[in-house]
C-alpha positions in Angstrom: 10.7 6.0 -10.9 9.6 9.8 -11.2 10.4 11.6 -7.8 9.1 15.2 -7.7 11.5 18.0 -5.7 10.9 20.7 -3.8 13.4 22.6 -2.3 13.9 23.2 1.8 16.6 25.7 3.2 19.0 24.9 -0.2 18.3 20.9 0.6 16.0 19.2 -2.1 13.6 17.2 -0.1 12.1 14.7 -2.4 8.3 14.7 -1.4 7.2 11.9 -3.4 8.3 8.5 -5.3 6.3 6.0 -7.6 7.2 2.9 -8.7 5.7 -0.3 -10.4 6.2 -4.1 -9.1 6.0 -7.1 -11.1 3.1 -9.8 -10.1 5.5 -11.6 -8.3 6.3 -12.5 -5.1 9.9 -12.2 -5.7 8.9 -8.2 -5.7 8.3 -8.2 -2.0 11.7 -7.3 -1.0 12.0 -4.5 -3.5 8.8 -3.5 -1.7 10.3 -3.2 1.5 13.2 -1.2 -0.4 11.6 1.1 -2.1 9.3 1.7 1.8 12.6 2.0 3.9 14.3 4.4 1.3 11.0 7.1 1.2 10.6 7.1 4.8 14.9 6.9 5.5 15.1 10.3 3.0 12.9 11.8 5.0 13.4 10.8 8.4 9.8 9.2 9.1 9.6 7.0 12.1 10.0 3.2 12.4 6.6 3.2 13.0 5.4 4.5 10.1 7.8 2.9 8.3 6.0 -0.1 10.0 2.6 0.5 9.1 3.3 1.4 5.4 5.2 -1.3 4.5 2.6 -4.0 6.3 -0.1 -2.5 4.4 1.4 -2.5 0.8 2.5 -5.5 1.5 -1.3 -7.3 3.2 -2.4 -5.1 -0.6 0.6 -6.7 -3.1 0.4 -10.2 -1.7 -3.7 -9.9 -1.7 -3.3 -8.3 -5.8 -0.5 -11.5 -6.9 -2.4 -14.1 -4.9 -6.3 -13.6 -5.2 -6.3 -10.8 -7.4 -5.1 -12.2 -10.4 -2.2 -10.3 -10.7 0.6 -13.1 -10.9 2.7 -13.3 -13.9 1.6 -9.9 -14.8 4.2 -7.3 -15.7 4.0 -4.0 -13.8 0.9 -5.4 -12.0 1.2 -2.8 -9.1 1.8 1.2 -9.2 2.2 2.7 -5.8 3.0 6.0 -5.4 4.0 7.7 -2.0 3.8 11.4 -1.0 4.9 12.8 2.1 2.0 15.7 3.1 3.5 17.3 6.4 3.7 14.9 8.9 1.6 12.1 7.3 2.2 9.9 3.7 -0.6 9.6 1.3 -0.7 6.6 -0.4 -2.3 5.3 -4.1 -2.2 1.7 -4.6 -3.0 0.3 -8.2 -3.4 -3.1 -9.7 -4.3 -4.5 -12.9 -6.5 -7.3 -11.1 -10.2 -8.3 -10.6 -12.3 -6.0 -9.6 -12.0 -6.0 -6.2 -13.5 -3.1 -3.3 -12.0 -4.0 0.0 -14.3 -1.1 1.9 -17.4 -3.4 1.7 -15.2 -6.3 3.0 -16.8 -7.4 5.9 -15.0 -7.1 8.9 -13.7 -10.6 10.5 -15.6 -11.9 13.5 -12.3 -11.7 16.1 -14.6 -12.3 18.9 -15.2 -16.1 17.2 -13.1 -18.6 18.2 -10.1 -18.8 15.3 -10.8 -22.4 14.6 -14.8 -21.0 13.5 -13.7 -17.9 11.3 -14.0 -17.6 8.1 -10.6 -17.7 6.0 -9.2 -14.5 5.1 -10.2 -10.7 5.4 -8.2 -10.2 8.6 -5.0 -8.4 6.8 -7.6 -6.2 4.5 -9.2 -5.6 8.3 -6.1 -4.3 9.6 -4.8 -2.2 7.0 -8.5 -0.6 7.4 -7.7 0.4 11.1 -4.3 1.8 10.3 -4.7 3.8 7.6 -7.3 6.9 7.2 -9.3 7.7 4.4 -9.4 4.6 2.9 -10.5 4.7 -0.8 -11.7 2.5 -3.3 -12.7 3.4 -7.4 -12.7 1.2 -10.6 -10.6 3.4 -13.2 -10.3 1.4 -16.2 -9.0 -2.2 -15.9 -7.5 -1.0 -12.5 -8.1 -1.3 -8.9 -7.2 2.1 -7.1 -7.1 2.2 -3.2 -5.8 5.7 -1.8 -5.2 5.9 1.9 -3.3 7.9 4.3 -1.0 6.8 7.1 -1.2 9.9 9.9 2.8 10.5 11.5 
């Protein structure tokens, strides 16, 4: 983990953290760690300690189950930065190529019974994030998004 400084009134503020998860499952709670611990150190809210740690973890699940990331060492980067009173986020995987922008949206006015599986948590990490991003680089996915404070 590589955690870039800057210094506020003689208190280093760390303004950003990146770290890699294993293609398992088991990684989840480190996850939630690593989430709690960015936003704790810098006194972010519980909801946007919330909404980040839904989303990486609707992304993570989404790269280890369907993605075929499972098994894979370092499978997932994520890096977080805090930029004022928001937290831009890059997600990375080593999986299929996979662009969840032209997703379709779910039909939620269908009864749930007539939907089509998935696509719902890919849907909702759409409406809470902003500038959601999607780019091939190499043999990686990259998805960068921001979650406004």
């Amino acid at each position: 983990m590589k955690a870039r400084r800057s210094v506020w009134h003689n208190q280093a503020i760390q303004s950003e953290t990146k770290f890699a998860l294993d293609g398992s499952l088991k990684q989840l709670e480190r996850l939630t760690d690593e989430v709690a611990r960015f936003c704790s150190e810098r006194s972010l809210g519980d909801d946007m300690k919330f909404d980040l740690d839904l989303a990486l973890e609707e992304l993570f699940v989404n790269s280890v189950r369907h993605g075929g990331c499972d098994g894979m060492e370092e499978a997932v980067e994520i890096r977080l930065r805090a930029d004022g009173t928001s937290v831009l986020v890059e997600f990375s995987d080593r999986g299929v190529p996979f662009d969840p922008t032209s997703a379709p949206p779910p039909n939620l006015d269908a009864p749930a019974e007539e939907r089509q599986p998935g696509g719902l948590g890919i849907h909702l990490v759409r409406q809470m994030m902003r500038d959601f991003k999607y780019r091939r680089e190499g043999d990686r996915n990259q998805i960068s998004m921001r979650r406004e404070g």
